[in-house]
DSSP file (Angstrom, degrees, kcal/mol; ACC not computed):
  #  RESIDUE AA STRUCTURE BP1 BP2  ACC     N-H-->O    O-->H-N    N-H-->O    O-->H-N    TCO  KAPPA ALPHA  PHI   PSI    X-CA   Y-CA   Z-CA
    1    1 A X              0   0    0      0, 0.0     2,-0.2     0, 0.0     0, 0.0   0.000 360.0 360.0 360.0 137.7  115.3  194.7   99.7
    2    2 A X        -     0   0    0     41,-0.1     2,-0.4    42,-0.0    41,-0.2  -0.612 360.0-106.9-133.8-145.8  112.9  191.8   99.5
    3    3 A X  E     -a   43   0A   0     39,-1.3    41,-3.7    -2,-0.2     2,-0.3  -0.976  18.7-147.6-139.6 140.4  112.8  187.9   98.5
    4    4 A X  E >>  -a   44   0A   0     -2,-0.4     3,-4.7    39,-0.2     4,-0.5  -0.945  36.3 -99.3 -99.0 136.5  111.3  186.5   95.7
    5    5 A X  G >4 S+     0   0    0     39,-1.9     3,-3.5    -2,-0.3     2,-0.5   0.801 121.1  55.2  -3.8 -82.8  109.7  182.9   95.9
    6    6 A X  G 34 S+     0   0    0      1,-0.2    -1,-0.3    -3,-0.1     4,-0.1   0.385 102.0  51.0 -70.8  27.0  112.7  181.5   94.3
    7    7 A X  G <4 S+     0   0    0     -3,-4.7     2,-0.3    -2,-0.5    -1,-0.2   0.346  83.2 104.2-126.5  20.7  115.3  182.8   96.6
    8    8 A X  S << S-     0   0    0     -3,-3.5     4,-0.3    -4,-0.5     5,-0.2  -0.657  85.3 -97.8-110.4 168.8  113.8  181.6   99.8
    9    9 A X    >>  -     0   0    0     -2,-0.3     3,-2.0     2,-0.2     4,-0.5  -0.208  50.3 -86.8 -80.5 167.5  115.4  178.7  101.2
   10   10 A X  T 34 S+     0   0    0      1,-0.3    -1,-0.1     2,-0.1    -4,-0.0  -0.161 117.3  27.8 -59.4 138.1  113.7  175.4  100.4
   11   11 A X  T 3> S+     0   0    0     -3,-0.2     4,-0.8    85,-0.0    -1,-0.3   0.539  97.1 101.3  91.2  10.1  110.8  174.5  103.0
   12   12 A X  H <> S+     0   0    0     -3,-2.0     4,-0.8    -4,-0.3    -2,-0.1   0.738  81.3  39.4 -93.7 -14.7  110.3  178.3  103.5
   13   13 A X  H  X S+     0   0    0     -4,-0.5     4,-1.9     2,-0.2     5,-0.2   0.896 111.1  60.8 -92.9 -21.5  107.0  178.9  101.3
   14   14 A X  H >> S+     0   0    0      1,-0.2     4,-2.5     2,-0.2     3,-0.8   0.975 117.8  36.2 -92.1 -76.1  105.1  175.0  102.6
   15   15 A X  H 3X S+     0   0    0     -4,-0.8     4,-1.7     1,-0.2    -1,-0.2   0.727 112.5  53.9 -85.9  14.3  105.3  176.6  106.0
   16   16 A X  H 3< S+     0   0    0     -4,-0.8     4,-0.3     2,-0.2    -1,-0.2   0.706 117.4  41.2 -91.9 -35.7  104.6  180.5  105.1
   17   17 A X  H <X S+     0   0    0     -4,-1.9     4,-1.3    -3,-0.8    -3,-0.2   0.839 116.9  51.6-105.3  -7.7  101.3  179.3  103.4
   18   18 A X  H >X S+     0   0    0     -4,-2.5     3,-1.1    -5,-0.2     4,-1.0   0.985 114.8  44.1 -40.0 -74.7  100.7  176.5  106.6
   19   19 A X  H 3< S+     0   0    0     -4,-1.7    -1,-0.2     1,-0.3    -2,-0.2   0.469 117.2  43.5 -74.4 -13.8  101.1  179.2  108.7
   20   20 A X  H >> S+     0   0    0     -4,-0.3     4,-0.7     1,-0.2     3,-0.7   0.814 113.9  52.8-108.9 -39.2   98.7  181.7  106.4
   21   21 A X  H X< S+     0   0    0     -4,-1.3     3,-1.0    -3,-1.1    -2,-0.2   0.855  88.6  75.1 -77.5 -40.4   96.4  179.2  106.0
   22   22 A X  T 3< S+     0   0    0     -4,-1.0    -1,-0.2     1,-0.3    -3,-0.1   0.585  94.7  59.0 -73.9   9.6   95.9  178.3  110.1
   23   23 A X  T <4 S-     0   0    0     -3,-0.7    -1,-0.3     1,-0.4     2,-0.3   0.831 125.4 -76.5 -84.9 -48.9   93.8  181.6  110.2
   24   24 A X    <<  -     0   0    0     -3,-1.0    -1,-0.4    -4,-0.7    55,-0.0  -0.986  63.7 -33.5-176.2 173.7   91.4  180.1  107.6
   25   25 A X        +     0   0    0     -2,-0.3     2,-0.3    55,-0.1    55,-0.3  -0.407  61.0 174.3 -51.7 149.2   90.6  179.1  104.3
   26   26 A X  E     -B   79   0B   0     53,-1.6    53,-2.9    -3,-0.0     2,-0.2  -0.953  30.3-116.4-156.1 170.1   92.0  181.4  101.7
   27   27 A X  E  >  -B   78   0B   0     51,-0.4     4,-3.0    -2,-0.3    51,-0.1  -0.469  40.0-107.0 -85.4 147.0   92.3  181.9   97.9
   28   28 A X  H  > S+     0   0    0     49,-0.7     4,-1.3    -2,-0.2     3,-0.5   0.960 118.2  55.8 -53.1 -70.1   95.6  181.9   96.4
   29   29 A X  H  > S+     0   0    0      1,-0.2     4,-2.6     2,-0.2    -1,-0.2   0.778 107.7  47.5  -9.2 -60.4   95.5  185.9   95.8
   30   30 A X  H  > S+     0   0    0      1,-0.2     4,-2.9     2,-0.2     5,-0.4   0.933 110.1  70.9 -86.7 -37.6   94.8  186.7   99.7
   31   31 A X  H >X S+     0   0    0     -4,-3.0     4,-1.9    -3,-0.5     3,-0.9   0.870 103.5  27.4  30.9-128.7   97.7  184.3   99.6
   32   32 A X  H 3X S+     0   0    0     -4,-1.3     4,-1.9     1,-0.2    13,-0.4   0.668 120.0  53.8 -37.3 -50.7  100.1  186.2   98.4
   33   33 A X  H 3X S+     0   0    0     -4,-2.6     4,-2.6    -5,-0.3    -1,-0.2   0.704 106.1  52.5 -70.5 -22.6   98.9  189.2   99.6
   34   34 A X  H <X S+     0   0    0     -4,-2.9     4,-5.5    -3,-0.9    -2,-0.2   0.907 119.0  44.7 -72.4 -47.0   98.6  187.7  103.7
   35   35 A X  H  X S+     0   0    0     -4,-1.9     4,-2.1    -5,-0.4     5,-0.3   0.981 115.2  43.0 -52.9 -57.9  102.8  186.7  102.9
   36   36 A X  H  <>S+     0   0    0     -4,-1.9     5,-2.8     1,-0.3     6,-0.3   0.862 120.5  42.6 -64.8 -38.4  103.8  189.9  101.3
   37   37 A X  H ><5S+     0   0    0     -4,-2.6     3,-1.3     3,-0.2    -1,-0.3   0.955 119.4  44.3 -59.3 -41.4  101.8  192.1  104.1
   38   38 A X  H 3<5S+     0   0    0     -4,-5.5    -2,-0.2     1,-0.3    -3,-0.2   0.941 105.9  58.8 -53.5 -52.9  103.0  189.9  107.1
   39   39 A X  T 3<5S-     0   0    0     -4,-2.1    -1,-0.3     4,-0.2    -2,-0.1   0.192 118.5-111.7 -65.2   1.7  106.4  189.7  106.0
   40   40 A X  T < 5S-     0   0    0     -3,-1.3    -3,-0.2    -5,-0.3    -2,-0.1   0.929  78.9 -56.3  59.5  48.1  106.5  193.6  106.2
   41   41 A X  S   <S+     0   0    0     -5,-2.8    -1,-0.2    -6,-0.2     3,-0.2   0.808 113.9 122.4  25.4  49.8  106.8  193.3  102.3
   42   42 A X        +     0   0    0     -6,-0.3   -39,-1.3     1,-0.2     2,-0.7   0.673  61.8  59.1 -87.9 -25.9  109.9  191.1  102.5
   43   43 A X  E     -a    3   0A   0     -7,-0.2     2,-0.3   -41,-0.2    -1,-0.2  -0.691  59.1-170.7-143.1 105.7  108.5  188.3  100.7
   44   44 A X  E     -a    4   0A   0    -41,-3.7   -39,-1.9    -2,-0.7     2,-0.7  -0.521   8.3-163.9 -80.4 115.8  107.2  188.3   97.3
   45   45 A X        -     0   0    0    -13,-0.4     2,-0.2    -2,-0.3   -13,-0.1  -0.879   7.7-158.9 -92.8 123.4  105.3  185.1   96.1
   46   46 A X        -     0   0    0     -2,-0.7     4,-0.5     1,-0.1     3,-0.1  -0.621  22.4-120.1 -95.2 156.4  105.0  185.0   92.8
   47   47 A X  S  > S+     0   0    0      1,-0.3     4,-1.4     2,-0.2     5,-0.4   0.720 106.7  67.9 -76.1 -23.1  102.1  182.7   91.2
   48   48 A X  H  > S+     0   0    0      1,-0.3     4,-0.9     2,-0.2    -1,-0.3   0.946 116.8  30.3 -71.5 -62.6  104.5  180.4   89.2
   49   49 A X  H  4 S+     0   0    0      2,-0.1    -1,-0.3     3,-0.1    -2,-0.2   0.542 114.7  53.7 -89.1   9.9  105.5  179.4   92.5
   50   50 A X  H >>>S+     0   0    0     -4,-0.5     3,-7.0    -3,-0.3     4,-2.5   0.772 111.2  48.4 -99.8 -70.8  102.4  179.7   95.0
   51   51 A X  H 3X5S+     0   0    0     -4,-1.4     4,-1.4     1,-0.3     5,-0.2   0.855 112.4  49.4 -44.7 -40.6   99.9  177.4   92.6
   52   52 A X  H 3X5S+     0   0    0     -4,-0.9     4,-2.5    -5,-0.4    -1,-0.3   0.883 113.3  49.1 -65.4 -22.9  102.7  174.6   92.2
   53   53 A X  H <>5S+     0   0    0     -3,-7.0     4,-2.0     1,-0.2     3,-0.3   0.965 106.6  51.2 -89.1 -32.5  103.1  174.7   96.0
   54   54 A X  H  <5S+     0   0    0     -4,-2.5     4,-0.4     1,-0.2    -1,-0.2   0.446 114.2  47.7 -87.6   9.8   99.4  174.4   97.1
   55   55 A X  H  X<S+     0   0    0     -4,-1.4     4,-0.9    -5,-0.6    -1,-0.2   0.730 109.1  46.6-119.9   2.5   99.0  171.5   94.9
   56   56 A X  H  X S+     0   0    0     -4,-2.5     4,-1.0    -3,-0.3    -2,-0.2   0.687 112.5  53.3 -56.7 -28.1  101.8  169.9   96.0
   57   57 A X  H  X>S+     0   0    0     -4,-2.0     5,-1.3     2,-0.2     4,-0.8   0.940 112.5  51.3 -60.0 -58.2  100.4  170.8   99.8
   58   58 A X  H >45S+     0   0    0     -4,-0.4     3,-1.6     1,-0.3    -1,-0.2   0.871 103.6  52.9 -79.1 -60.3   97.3  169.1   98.5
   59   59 A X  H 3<5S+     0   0    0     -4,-0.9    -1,-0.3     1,-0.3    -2,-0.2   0.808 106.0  54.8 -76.9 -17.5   99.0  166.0   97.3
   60   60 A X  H 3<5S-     0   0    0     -4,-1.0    -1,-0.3    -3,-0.3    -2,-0.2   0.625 114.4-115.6 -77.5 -11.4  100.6  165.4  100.6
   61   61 A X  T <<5S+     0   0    0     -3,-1.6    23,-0.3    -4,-0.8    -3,-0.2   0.277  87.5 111.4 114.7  -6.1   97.4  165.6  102.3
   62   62 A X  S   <S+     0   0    0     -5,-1.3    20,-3.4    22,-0.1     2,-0.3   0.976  79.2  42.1 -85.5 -52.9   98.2  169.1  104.5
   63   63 A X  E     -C   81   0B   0     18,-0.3    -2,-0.3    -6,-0.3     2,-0.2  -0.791  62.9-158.4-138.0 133.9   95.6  171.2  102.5
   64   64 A X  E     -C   80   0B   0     16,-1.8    16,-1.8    -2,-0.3     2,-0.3  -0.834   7.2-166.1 -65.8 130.4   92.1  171.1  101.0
   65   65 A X  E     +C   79   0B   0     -2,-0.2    14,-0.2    14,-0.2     2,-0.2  -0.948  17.3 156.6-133.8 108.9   90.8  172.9   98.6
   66   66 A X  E     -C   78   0B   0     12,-0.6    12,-3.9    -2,-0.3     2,-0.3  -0.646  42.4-102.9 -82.2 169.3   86.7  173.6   97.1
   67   67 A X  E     +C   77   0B   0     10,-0.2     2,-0.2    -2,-0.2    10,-0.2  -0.614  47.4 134.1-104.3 173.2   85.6  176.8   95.1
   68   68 A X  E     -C   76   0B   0      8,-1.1     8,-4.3    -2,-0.3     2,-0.4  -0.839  48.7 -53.2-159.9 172.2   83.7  179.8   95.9
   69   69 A X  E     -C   75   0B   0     -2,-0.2     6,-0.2     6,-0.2     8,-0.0  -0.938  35.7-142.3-120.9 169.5   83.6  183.2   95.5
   70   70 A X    >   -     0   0    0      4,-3.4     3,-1.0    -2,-0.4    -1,-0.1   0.113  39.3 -94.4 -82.3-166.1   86.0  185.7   96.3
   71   71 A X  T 3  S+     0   0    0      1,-0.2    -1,-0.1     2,-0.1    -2,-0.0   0.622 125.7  55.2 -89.2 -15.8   85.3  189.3   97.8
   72   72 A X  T 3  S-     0   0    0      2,-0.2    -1,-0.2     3,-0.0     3,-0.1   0.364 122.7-108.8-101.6  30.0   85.3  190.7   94.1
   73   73 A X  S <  S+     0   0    0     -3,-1.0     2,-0.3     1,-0.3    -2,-0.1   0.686  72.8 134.3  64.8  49.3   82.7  188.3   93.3
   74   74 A X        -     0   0    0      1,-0.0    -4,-3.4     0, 0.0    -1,-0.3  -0.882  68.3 -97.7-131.6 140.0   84.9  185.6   90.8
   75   75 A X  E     + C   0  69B   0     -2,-0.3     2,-0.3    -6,-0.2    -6,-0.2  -0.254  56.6 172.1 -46.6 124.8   84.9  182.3   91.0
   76   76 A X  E     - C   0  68B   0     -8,-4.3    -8,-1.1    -6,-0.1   -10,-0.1  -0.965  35.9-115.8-160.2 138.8   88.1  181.3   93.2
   77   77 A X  E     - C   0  67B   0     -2,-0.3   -49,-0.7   -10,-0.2     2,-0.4  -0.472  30.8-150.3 -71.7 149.4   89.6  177.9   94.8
   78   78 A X  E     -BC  27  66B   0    -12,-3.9   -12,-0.6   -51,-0.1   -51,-0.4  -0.854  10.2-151.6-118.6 105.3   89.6  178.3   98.7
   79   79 A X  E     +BC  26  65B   0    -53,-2.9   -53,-1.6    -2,-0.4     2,-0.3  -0.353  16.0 175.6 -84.5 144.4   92.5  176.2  100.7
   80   80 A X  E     - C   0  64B   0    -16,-1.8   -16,-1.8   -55,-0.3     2,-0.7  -0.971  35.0-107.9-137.6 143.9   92.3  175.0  104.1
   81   81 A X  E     - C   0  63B   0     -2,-0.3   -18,-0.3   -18,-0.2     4,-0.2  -0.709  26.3-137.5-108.4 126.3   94.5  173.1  105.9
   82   82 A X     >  -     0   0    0    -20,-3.4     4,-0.8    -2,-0.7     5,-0.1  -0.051  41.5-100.6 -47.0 162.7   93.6  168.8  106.9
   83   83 A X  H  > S+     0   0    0      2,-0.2     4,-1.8     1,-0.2     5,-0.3   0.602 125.3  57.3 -23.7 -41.7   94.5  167.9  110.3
   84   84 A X  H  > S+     0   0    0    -23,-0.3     4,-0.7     1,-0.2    -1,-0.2   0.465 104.6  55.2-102.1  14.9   97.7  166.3  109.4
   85   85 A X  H  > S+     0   0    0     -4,-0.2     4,-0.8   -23,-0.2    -2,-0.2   0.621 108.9  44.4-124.8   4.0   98.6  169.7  107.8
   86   86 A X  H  X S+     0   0    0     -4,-0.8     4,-0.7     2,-0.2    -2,-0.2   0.647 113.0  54.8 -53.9 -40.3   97.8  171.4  111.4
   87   87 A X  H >X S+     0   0    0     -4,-1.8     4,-2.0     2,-0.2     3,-1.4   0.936 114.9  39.9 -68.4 -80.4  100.0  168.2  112.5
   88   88 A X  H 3X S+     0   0    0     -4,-0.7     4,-2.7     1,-0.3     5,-0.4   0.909 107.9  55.0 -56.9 -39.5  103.0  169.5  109.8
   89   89 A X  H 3X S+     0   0    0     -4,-0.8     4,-2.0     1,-0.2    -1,-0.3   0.914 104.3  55.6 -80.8 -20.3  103.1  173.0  110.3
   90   90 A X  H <X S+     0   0    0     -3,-1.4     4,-2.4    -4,-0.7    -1,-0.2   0.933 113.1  41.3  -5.6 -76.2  103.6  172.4  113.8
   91   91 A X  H  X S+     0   0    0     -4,-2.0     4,-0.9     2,-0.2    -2,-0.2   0.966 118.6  46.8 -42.6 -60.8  106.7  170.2  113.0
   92   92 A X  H >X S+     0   0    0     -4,-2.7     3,-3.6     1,-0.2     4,-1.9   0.981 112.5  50.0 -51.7 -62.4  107.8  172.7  110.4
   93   93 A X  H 3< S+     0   0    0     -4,-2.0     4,-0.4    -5,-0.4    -2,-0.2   0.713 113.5  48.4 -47.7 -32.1  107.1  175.8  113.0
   94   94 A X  H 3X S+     0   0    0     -4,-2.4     4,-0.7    -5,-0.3    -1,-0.3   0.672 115.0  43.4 -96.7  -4.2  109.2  174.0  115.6
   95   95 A X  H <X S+     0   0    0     -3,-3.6     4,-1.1    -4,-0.9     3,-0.4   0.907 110.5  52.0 -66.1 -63.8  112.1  173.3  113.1
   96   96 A X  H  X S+     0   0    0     -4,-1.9     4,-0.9     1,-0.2    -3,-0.2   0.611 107.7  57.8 -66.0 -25.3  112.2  176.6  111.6
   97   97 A X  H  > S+     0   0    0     -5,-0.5     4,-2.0    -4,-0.4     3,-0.3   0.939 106.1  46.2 -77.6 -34.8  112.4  177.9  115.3
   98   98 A X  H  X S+     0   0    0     -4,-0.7     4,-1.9    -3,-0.4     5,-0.4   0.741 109.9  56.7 -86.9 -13.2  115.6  175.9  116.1
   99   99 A X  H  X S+     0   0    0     -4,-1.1     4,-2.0     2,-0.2    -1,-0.2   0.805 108.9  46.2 -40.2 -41.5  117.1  177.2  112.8
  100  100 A X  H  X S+     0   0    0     -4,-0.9     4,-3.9    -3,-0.3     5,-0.5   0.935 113.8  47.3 -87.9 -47.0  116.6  180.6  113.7
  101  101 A X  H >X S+     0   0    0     -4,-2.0     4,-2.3     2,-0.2     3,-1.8   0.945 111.7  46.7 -68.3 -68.5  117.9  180.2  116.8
  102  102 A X  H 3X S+     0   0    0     -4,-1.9     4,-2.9     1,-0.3    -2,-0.2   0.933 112.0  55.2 -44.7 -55.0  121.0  178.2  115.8
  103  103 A X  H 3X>S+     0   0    0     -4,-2.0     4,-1.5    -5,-0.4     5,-0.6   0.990 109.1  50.0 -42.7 -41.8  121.6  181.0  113.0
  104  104 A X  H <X5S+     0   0    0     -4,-3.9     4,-1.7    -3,-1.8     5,-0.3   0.985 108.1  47.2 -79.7 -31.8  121.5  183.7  115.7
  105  105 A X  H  X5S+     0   0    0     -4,-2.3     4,-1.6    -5,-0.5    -1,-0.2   0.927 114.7  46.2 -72.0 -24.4  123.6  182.4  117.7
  106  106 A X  H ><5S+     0   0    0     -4,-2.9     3,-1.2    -5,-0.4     4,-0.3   0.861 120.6  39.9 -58.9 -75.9  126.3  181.6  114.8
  107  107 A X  H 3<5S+     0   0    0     -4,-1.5    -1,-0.2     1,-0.3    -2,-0.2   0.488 109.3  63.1-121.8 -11.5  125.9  185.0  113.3
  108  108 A X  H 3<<S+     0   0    0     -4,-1.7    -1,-0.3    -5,-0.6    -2,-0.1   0.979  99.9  58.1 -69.5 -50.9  125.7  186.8  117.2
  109  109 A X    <<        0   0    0     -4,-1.6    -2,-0.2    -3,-1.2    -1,-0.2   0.617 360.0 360.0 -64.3  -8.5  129.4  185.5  117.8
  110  110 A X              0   0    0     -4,-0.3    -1,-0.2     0, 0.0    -2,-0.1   0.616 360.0 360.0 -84.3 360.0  130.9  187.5  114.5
């Protein structure tokens, strides 16, 4: 069983590509591929939702972007994440922790 973009809950893909990003710059492709490997191939990002989310990341200031090329030698935008989007996934990362923890303890007591 996995997850598609659209069935993961809102605010879960802005920090899953913070958090992919804080390794380094990347291309959308390594992207996708960083989630769907990390996630033990739990979590499919599909492009229809990746590209809308790293230029909304962009317009909030968390992520930069210039071109390059990639490792099969193609012209490819590379994202990196600003300081105040070092700042937010921090915030997100400490949110998403007391989520998890409130869930487990709800879902330990059944």
């Amino acid at each position: 069983m996995g997850f598609r973009s659209a069935e993961l809950l809102p605010g879960t893909l802005d920090l899953l590509i913070l958090h992919t990003l804080e390794a380094g710059p990347a291309h959308g492709y390594a992207i996708m591929e960083a989630i769907w490997s990390r996630s033990g191939e739990l979590f499919r990002v599909e492009e229809g939702a990746l590209y809308p989310a790293l230029h909304r990341l962009q317009l909030k200031g968390w992520l930069e972007s210039e071109w390059g090329m990639s490792e099969a030698n193609r012209k490819a935008k590379y994202y990196q994440l600003t300081r105040e989007g070092r700042k937010q996934l921090a915030k997100e990362r400490a949110g998403w922790t007391q989520i998890a923890l409130g869930m487990g303890r709800v879902l330990g007591e059944c």
